[in-house]
C-alpha positions as CSV (number, residue, x, y, z in Angstrom):
1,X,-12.6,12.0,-25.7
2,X,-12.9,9.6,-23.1
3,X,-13.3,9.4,-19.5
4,X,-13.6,7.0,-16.7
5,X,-16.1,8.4,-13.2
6,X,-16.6,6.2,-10.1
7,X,-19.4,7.1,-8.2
8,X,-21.1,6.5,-4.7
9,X,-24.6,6.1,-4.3
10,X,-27.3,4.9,-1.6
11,X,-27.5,1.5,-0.5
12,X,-29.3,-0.8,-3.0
13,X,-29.8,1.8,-6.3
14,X,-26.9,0.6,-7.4
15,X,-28.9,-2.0,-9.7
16,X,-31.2,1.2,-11.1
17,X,-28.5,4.1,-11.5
18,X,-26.7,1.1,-14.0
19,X,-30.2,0.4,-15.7
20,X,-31.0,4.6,-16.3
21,X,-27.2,5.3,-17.7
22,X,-26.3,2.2,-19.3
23,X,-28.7,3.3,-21.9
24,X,-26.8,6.3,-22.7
25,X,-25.1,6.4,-26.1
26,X,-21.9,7.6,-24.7
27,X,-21.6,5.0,-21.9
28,X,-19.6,2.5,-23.4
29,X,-19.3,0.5,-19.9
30,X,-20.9,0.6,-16.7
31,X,-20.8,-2.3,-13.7
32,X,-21.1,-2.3,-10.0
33,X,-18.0,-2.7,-8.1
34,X,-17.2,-3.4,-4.5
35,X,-14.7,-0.9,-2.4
36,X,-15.1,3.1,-2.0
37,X,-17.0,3.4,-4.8
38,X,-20.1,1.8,-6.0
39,X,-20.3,2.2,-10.0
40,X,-17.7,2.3,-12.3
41,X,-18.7,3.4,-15.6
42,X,-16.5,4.4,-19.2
43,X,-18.0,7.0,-21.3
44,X,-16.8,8.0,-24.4
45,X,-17.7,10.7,-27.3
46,X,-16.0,12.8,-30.4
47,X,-17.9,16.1,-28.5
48,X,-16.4,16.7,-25.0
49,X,-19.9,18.9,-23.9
50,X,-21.4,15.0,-24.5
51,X,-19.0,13.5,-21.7
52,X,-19.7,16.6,-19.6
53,X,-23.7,16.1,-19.8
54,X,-22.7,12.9,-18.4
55,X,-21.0,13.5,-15.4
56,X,-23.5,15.9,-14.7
57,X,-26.5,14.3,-15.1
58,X,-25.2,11.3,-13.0
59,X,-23.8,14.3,-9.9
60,X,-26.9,15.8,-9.9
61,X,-28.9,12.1,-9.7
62,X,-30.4,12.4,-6.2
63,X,-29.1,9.0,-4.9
64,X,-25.7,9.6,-6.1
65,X,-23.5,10.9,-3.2
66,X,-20.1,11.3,-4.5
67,X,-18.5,10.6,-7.7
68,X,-14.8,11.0,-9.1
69,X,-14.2,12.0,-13.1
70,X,-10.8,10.6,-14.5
71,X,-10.4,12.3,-18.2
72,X,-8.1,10.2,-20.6
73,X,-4.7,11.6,-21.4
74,X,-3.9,9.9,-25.0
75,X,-0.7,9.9,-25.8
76,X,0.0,8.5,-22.9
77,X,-0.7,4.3,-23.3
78,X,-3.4,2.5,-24.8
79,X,-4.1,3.1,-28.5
80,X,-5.5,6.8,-29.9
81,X,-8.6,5.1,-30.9
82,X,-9.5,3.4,-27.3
């Protein structure tokens, strides 16, 4: 399973929220990005309660304000395996 989350966070963490989840096992990609959204980060894992631990540990973060989940459809582009 894979998933893709953009997230919104106070002004300047940015640069610590990537430090803390870029060391997760299941995030596969994480950057800063300018526009609505602060962080864009890929995550990726064979159990789907692994993504899910994810996207809540980095909701409940206390300088996260706002993030948006996009779960991959396969099948549907892209390769199986991506």
């Amino acid at each position: 399973m894979q998933a893709y989350v953009l997230a919104s966070c106070k002004s300047g963490e940015e640069a610590a929220i990537i430090s803390e989840f870029k060391e997760l096992p299941e995030v596969v990609e994480i950057n800063g990005i300018w526009g609505k959204y602060d962080i864009f980060m890929k995550i990726k894992n064979e159990d789907p309660s692994k993504i899910d631990s994810v996207v809540h540990r980095l909701r409940n973060h206390p300088s996260v304000s706002d993030t948006y989940t996009m779960h991959v459809l396969y099948g549907q582009g892209g390769s199986i395996d991506d």
